[in-house]
Structure formats: C-alpha cells, structure tokens
GUFI-258721 format. One line per field, with one value per atom (N, C-alpha, C): residue in one letter; residue number from 1; atom name; y, x, z. Coordinates in pm, 1 decimal. Example, Ala and Ser with C-alpha at 12.3 -4.5 7.8 and 13.67 -1.06 7.14 Angstrom:
residues 2
type <- c(a; a; a; s; s; s)
seq <- c(1; 1; 1; 2; 2; 2)
atom <- c(N; CA; C; N; CA; C)
py <- c(-569.0; -450.0; -330.0; -225.0; -106.0; 3.0)
px <- c(1319.0; 1230.0; 1320.0; 1285.0; 1367.0; 1290.0)
pz <- c(780.0; 780.0; 780.0; 708.0; 714.0; 787.0)
This chain:
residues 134
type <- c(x; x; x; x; x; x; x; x; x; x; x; x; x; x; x; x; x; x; x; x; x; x; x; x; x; x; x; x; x; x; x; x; x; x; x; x; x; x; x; x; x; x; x; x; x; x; x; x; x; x; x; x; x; x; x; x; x; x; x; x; x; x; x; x; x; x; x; x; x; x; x; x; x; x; x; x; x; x; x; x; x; x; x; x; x; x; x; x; x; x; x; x; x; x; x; x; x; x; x; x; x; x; x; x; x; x; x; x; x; x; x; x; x; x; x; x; x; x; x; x; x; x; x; x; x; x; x; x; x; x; x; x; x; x; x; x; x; x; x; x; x; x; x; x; x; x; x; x; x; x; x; x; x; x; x; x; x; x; x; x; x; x; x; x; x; x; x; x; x; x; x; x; x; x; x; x; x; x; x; x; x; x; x; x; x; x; x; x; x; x; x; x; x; x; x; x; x; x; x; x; x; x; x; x; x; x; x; x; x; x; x; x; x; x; x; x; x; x; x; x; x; x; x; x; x; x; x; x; x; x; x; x; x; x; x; x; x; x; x; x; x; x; x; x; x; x; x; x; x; x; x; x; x; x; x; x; x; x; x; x; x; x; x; x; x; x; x; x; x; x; x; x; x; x; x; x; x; x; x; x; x; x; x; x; x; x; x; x; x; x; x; x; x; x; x; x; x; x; x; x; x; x; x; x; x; x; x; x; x; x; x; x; x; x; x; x; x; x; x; x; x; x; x; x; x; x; x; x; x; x; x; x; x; x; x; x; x; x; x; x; x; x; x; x; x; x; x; x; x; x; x; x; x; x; x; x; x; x; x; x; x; x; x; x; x; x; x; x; x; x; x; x; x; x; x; x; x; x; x; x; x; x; x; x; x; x; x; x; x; x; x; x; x; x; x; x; x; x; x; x; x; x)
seq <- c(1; 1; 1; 2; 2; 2; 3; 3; 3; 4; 4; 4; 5; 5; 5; 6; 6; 6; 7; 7; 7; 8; 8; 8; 9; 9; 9; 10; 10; 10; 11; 11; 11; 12; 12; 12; 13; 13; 13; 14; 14; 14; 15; 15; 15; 16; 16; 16; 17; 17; 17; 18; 18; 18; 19; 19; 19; 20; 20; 20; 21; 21; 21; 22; 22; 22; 23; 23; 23; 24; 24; 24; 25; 25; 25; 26; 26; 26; 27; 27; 27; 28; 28; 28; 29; 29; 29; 30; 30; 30; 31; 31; 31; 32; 32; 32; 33; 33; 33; 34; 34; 34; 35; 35; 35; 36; 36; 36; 37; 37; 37; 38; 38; 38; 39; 39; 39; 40; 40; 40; 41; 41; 41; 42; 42; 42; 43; 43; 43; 44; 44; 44; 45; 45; 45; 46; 46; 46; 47; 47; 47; 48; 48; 48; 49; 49; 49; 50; 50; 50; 51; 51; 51; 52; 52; 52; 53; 53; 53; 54; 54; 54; 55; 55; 55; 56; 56; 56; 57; 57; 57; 58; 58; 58; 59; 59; 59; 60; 60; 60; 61; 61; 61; 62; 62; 62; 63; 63; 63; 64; 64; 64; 65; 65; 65; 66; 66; 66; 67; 67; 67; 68; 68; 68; 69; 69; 69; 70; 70; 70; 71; 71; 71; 72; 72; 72; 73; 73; 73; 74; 74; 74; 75; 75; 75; 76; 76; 76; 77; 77; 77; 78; 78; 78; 79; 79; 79; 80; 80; 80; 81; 81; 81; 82; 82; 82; 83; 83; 83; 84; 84; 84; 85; 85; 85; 86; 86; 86; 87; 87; 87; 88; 88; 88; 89; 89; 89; 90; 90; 90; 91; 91; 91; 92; 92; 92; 93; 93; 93; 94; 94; 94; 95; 95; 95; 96; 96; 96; 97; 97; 97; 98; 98; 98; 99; 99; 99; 100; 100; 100; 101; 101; 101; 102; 102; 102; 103; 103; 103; 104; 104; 104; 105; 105; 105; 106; 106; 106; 107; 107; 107; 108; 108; 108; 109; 109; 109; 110; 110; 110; 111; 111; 111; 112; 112; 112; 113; 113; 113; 114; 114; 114; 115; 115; 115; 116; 116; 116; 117; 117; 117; 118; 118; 118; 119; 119; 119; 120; 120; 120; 121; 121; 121; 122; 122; 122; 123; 123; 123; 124; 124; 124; 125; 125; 125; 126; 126; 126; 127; 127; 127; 128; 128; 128; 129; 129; 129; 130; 130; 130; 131; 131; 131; 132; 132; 132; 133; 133; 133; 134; 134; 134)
atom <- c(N; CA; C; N; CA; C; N; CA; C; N; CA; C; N; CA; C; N; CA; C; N; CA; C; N; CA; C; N; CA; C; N; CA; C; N; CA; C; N; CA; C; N; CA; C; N; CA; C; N; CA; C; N; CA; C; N; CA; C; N; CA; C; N; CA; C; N; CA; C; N; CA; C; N; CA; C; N; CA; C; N; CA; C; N; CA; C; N; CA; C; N; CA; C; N; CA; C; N; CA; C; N; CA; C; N; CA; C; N; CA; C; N; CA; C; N; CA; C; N; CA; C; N; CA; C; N; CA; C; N; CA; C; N; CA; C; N; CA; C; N; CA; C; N; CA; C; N; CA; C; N; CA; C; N; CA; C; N; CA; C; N; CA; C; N; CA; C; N; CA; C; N; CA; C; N; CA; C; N; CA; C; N; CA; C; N; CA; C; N; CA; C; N; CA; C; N; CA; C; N; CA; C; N; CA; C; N; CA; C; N; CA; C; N; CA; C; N; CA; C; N; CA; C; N; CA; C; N; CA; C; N; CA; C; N; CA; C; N; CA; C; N; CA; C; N; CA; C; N; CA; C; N; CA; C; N; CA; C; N; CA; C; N; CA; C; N; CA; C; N; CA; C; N; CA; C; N; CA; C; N; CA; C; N; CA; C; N; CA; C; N; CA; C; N; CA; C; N; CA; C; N; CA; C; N; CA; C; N; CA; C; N; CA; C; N; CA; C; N; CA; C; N; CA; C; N; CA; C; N; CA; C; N; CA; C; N; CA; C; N; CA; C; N; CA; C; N; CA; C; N; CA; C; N; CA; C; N; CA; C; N; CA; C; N; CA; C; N; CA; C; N; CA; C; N; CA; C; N; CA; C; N; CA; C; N; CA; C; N; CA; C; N; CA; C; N; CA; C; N; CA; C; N; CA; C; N; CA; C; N; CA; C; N; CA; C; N; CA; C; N; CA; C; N; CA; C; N; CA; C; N; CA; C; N; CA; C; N; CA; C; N; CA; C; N; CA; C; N; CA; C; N; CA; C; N; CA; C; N; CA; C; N; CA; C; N; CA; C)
py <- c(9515.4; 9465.3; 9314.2; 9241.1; 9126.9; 9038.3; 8959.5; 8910.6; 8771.1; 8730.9; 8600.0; 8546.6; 8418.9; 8303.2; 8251.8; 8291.9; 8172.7; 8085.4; 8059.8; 7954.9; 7899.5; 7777.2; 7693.7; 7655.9; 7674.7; 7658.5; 7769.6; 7905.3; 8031.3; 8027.1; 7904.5; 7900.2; 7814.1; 7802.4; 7688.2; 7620.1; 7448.9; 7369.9; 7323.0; 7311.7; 7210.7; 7122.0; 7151.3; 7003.2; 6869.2; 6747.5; 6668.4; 6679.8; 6796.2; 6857.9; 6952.6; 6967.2; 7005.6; 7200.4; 7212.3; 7357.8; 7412.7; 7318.2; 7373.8; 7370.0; 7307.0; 7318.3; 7443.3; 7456.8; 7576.0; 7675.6; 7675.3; 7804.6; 7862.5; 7722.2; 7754.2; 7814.6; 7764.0; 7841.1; 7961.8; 8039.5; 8166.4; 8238.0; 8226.9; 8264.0; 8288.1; 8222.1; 8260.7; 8369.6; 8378.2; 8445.6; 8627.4; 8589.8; 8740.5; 8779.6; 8630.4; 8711.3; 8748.6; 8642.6; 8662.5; 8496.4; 8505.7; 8349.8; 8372.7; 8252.2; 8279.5; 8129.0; 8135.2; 8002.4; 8007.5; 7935.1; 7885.4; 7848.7; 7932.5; 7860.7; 7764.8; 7715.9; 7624.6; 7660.2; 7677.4; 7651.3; 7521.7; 7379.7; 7311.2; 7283.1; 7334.9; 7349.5; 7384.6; 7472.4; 7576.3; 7509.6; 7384.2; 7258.4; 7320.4; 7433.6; 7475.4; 7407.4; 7346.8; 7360.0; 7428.1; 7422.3; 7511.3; 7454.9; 7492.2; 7434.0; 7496.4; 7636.0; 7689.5; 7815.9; 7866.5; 8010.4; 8063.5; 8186.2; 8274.1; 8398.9; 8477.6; 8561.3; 8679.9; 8742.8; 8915.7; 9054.0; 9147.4; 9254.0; 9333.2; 9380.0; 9519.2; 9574.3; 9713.7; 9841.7; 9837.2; 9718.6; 9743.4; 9610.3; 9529.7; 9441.5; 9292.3; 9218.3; 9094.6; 9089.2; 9012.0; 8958.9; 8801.2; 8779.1; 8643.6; 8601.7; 8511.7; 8518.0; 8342.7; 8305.2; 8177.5; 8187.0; 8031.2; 8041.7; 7910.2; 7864.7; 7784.6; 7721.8; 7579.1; 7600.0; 7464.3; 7483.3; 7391.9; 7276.9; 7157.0; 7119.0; 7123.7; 7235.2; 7296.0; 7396.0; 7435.0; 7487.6; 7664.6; 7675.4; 7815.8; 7862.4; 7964.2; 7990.3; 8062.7; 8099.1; 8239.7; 8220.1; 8348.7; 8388.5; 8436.9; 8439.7; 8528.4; 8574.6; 8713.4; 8836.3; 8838.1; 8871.6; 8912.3; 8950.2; 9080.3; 9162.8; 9231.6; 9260.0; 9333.1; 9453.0; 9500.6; 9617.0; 9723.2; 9826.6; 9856.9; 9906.8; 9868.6; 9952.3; 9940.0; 9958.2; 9960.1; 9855.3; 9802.2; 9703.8; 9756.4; 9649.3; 9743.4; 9563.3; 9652.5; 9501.2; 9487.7; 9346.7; 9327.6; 9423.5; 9427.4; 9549.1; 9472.8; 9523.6; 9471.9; 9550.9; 9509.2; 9600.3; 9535.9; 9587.1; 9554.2; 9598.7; 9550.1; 9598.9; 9506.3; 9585.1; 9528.2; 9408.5; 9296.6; 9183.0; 9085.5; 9162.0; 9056.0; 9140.3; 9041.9; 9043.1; 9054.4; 9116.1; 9123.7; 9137.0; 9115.3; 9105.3; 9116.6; 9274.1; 9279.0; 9331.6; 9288.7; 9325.2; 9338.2; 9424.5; 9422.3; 9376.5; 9394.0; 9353.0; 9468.2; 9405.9; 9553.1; 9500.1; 9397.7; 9348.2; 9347.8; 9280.4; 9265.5; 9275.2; 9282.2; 9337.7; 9217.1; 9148.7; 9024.2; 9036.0; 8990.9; 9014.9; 8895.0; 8843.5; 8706.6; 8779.7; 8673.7; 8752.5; 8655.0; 8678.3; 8560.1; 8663.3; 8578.3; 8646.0; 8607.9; 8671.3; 8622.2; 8648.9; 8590.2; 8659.9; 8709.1; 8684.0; 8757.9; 8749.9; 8788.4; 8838.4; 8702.3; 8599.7; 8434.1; 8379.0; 8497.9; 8441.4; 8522.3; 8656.3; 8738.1; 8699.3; 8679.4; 8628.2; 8498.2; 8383.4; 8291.7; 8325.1; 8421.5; 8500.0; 8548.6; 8638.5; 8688.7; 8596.6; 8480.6; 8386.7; 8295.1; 8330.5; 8233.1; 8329.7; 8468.3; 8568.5; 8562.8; 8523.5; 8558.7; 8376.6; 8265.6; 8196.6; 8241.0; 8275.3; 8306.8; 8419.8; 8476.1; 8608.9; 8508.6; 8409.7; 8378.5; 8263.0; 8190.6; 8123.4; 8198.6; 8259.6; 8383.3; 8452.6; 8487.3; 8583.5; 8449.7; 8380.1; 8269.9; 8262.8)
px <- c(16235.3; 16142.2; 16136.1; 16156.1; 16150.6; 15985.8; 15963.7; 15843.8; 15821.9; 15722.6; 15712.4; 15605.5; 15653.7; 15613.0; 15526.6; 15398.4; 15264.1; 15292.4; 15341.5; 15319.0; 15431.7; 15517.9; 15577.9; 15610.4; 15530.4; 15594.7; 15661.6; 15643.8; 15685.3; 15842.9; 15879.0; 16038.6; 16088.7; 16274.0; 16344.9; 16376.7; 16373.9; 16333.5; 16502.0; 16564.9; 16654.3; 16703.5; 16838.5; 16828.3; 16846.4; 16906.3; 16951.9; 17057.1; 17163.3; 17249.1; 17227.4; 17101.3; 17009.9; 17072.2; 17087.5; 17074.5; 17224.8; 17328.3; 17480.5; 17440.0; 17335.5; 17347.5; 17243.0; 17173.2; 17066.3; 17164.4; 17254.9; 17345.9; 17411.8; 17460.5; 17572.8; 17502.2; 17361.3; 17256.2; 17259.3; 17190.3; 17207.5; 17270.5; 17404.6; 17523.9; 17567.7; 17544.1; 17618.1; 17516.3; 17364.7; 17295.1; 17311.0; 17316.0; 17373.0; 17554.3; 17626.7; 17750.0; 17844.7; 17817.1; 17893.7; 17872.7; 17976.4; 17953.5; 17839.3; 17783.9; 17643.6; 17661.6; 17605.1; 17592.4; 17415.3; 17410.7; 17225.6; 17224.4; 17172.5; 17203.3; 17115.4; 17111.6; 17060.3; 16983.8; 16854.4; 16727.2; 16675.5; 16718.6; 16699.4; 16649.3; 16759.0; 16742.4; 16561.2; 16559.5; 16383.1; 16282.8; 16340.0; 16208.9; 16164.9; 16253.0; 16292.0; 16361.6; 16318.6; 16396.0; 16365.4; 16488.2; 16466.0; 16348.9; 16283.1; 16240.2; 16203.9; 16303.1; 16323.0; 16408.0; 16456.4; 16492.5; 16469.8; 16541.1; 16464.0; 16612.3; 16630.6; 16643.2; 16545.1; 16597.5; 16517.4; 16541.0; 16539.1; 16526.8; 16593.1; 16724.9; 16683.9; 16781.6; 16758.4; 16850.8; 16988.4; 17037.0; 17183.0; 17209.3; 17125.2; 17190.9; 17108.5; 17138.2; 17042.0; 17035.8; 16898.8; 16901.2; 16827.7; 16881.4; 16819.7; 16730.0; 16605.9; 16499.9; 16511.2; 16573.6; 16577.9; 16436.2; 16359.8; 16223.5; 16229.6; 16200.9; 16238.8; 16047.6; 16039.0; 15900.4; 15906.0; 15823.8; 15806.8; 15692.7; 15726.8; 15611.3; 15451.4; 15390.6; 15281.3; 15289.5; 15345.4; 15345.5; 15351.3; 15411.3; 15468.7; 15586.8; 15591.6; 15722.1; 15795.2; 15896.5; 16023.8; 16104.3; 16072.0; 16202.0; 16314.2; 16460.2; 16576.1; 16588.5; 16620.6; 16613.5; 16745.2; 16840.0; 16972.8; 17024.0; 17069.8; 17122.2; 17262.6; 17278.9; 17467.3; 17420.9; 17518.6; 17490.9; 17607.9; 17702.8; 17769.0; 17776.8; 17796.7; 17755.4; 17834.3; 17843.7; 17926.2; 17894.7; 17739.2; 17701.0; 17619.9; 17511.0; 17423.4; 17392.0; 17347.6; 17327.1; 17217.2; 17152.4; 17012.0; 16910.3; 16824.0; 16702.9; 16584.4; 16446.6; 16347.1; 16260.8; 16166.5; 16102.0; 15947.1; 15828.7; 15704.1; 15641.1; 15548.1; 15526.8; 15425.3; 15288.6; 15168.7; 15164.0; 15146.6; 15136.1; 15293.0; 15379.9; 15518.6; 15605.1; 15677.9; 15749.4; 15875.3; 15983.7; 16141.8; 16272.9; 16322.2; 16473.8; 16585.0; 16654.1; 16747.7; 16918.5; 17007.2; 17080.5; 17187.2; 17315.6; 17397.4; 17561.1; 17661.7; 17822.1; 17849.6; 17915.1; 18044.2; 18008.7; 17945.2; 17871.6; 17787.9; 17676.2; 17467.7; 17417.9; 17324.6; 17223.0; 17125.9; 17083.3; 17000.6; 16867.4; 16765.9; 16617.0; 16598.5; 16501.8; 16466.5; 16317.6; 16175.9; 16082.4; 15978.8; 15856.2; 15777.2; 15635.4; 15548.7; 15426.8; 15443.9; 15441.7; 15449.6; 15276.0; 15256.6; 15133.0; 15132.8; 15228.1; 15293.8; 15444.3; 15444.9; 15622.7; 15681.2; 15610.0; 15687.2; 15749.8; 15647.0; 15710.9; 15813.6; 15839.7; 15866.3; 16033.3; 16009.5; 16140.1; 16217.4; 16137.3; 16174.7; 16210.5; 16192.0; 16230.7; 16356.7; 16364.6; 16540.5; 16628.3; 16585.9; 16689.3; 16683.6; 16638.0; 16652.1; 16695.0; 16665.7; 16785.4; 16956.2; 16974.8; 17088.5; 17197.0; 17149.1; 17140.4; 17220.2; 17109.9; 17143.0; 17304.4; 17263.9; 17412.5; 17520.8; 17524.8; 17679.2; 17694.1; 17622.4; 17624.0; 17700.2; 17660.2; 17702.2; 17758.2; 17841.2; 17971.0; 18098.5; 18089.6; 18193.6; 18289.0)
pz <- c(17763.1; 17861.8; 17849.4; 17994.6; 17972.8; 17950.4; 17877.6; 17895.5; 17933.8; 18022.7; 18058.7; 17920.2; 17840.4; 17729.8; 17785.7; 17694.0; 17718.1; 17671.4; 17527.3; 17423.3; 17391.5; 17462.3; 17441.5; 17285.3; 17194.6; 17070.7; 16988.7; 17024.8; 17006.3; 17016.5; 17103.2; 17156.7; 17050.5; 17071.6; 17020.0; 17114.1; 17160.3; 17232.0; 17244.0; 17308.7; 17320.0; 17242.9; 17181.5; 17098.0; 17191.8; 17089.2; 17169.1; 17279.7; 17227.1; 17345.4; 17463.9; 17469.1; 17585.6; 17590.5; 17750.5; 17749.6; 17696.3; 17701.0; 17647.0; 17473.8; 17410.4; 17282.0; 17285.5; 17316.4; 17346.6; 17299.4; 17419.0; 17467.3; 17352.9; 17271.6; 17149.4; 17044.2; 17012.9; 16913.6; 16956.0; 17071.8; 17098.7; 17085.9; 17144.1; 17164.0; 17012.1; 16910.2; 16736.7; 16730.7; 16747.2; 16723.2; 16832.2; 16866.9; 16990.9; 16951.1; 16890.3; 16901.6; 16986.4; 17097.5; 17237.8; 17285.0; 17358.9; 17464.6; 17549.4; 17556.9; 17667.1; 17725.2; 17879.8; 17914.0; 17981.9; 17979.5; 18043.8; 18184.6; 18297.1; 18438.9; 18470.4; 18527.3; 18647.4; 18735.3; 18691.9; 18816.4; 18853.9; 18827.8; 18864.0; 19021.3; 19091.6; 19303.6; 19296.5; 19181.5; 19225.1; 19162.7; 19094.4; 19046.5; 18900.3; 18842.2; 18704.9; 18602.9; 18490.3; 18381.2; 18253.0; 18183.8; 18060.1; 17927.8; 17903.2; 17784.1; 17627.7; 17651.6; 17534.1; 17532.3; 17412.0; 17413.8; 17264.0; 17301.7; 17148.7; 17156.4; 17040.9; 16997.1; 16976.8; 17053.2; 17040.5; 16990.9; 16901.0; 16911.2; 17058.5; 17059.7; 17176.4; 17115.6; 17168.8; 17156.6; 17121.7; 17206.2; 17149.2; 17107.7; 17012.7; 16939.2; 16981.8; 16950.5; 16971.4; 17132.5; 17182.4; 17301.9; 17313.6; 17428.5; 17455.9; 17547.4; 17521.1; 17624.7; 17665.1; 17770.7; 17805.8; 17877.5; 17856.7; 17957.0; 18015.3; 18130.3; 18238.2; 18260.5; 18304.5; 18397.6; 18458.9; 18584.6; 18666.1; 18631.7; 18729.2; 18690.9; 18700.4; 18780.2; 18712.0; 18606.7; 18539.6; 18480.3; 18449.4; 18579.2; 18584.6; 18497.3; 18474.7; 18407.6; 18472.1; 18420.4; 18435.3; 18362.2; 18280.5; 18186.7; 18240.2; 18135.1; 18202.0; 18056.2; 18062.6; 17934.3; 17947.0; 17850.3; 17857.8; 17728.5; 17762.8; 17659.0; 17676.8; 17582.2; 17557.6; 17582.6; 17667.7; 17713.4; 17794.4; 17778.5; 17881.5; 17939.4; 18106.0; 18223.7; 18315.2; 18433.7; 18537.4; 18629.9; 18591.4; 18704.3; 18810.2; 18828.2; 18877.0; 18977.4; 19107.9; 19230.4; 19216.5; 19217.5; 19195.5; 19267.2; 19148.9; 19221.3; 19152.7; 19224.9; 19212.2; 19083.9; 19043.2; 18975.3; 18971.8; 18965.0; 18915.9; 18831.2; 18720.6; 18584.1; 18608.8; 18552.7; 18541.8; 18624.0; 18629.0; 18679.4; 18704.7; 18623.4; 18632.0; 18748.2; 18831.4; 18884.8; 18826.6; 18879.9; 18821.1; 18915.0; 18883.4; 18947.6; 18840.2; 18808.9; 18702.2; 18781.7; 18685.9; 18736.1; 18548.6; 18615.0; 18533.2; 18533.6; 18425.5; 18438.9; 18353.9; 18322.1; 18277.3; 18083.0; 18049.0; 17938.7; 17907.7; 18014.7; 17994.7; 18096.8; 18051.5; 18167.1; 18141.0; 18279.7; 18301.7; 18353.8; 18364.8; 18421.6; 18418.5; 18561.9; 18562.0; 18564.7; 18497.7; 18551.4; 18559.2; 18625.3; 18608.3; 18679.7; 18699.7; 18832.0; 18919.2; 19012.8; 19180.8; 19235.7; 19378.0; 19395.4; 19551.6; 19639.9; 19757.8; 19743.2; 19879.4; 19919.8; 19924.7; 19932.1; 19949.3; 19800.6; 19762.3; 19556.7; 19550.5; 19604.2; 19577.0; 19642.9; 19725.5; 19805.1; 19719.4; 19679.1; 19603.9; 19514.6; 19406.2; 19327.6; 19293.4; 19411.4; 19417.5; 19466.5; 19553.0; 19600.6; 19456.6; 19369.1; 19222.4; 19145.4; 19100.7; 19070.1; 19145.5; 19242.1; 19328.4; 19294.4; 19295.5; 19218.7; 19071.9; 19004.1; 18836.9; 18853.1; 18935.4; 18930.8; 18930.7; 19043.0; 19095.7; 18932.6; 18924.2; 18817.9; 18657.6; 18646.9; 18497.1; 18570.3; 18696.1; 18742.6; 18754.4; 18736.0; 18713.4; 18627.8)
C-alpha cells in the first residue's frame, strides 16, 4: 500500500547529485536500476525517498511536493506481471493511480478533493508511465 509522507524528515533528501543521486541510493538498496521521473510540468519536485518493506523484496517510496505544500508519492516495487493499464483506486482519503511491467508495479498517490484533482492526477500518472517505459 502506497502511503502519502507527512514528515519530510522521515525521508532521505537528495544529495548534492539531486534526484539521479537519489536514484543510485535506492536503486543499490532495491537491487535493480531505478530512475526518478519528472513532475516538474505539475509544479512537483522531489524532496525525498525511502526504502520499504513489501512482499516481494525491497520497495521504493519517492515523495514529490509543490509549492504549497501538497504531496504525492510514487510506490514502486519488484514485482512479476504481465502489466496492467493504469487503473484508479480510492482508499480512505488517498487517491491512486497504479499500474504495472513485466518487472514493478508503480502507484502515484496523494489526496485529491474532486474530479479536477482527480483528472490532474492521472494526467501526472500517464506522465510517470511514458517516462519509466523508456
């Protein structure tokens, strides 16, 4: 389950090599190449990630926020599947958009509070796909 980060210090911050050094920390820690996309266009940047616990082996929680201070995480884990086309999901108060590859399975998630977030949402999931299908 993906979770959206209250607490900014809970994360690892960027080094001086910003989100490609991010990426390379993670990535030894998960055990796979990982790259960090680009929400920048959505007035997003990264300002931390983490190592997680899941089912099949480490995962990674990149967390993004604007400048009020919204967030959205992207969850991503090793996983093998056939691939799955973005689908929506709602859970208590968070919004989601997950999808899969023939490797991991991705979730962007954040709160929305109508269909205008909700829409902004997947056009920032759809975004993240073409970015990590490269």
């Amino acid at each position: 389950m993906a979770l959206v980060v209250s607490h900014r210090d809970e994360l690892r911050t960027p080094a001086s090599g910003g989100p490609a050094a991010m990426a390379d920390y993670l990535a030894d820690r998960m055990g796979k190449p990982l790259r960090v996309p680009s929400l920048d266009s959505f007035g997003f940047q990264m300002v931390g990630g983490r190592v997680l616990p899941d089912t099949g082996g480490p995962a990674v929680q990149f967390v993004f926020t604007d400048p009020e201070g919204h967030k959205v995480s992207l969850y991503v884990c090793s996983e093998q599947a056939n691939g799955v086309d973005i689908t929506y999901a709602l859970e208590d108060d968070l919004s989601m958009f997950y999808w899969n590859d023939a490797e991991r399975s991705y979730a962007l998630v954040t709160r929305v509070d109508d269909e205008k977030g909700r829409e902004a949402l997947l056009t920032a999931a759809k975004a993240v796909h073409r970015q990590l299908s490269r």
